[in-house]
C-alpha positions, 0 to 999 in steps of 0.5 A: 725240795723246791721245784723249779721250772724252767723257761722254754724258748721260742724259736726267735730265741733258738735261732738267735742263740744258734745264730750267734754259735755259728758266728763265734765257730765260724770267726777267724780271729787275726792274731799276729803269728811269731816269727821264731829264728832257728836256735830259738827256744821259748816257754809260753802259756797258752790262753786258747786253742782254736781247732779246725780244719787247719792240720794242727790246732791255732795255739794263741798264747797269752804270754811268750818268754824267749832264751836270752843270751843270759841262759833265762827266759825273758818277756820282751816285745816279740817279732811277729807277722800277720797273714792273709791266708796261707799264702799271703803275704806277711806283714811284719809287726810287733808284739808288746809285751801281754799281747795275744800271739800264736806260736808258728803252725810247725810247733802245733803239728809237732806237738800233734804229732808227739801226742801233746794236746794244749790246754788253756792256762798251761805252760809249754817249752818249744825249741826251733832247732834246725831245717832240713831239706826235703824233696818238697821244700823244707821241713822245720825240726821242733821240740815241744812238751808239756811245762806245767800250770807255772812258769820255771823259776829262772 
């Protein structure tokens, strides 16, 4: 058995790894939002789930497929919004096809709130099914669950 040793760091190096930790947690990636229309149903993979202090995870997809009218789920270019904080205003976009997306922040609290937890690579079914008045504003009604690791075959 061969022994071998392993290079210490130096404090310079700590700081720098450190230093390069924090940024990466501390980062807030501007990914467009998709703006899903009630009676819209989707399935979408995710490619990485982003925690913090946001109440529900940001759940950033790498492909999203939408219900056509044909009863199947389709990749097309996407109607999306970008934000500056959580009051912003929205800027409309459009989301090509293989573009990065984040599925809407009520989509992350009902999949919380159900118990499902994202992993990367997975694949998800979401509906947005209706609003519901509610004493402070509106209250989004969503399904969400857990697909697999492959799309369903159309």
């Amino acid at each position: 058995m061969v022994a071998t040793t392993q290079k210490r760091l130096t404090l310079e190096e700590l700081r720098a790894k450190t230093a390069k930790a924090i940024k990466e947690a501390t980062t807030f990636e501007r990914t467009p939002t998709l703006d899903m229309q009630k009676g819209t149903e989707i399935l979408f993979r995710v490619k990485k789930v982003i925690d913090g202090t946001f109440g529900a995870p940001l759940v950033v997809c790498s492909e999203i497929r939408v219900l056509g009218s044909d009863g199947k789920f389709a990749v097309t270019t996407l109607k999306a919004y970008m934000q500056e904080g959580l009051t912003g205003p929205r800027t409309n976009v459009e989301v090509k096809p293989g573009s990065e997306i984040r599925i809407p922040s009520f989509l992350a609290r009902r999949a919380v709130s159900k118990g499902l937890v994202f992993y990367p690579a997975q694949v998800y079914w979401a509906s947005y099914i209706e609003d519901k008045a509610v004493e402070k504003g509106t209250f989004k009604i969503a399904a969400v669950d857990l697909v697999g690791t492959e799309f369903p075959e159309a």
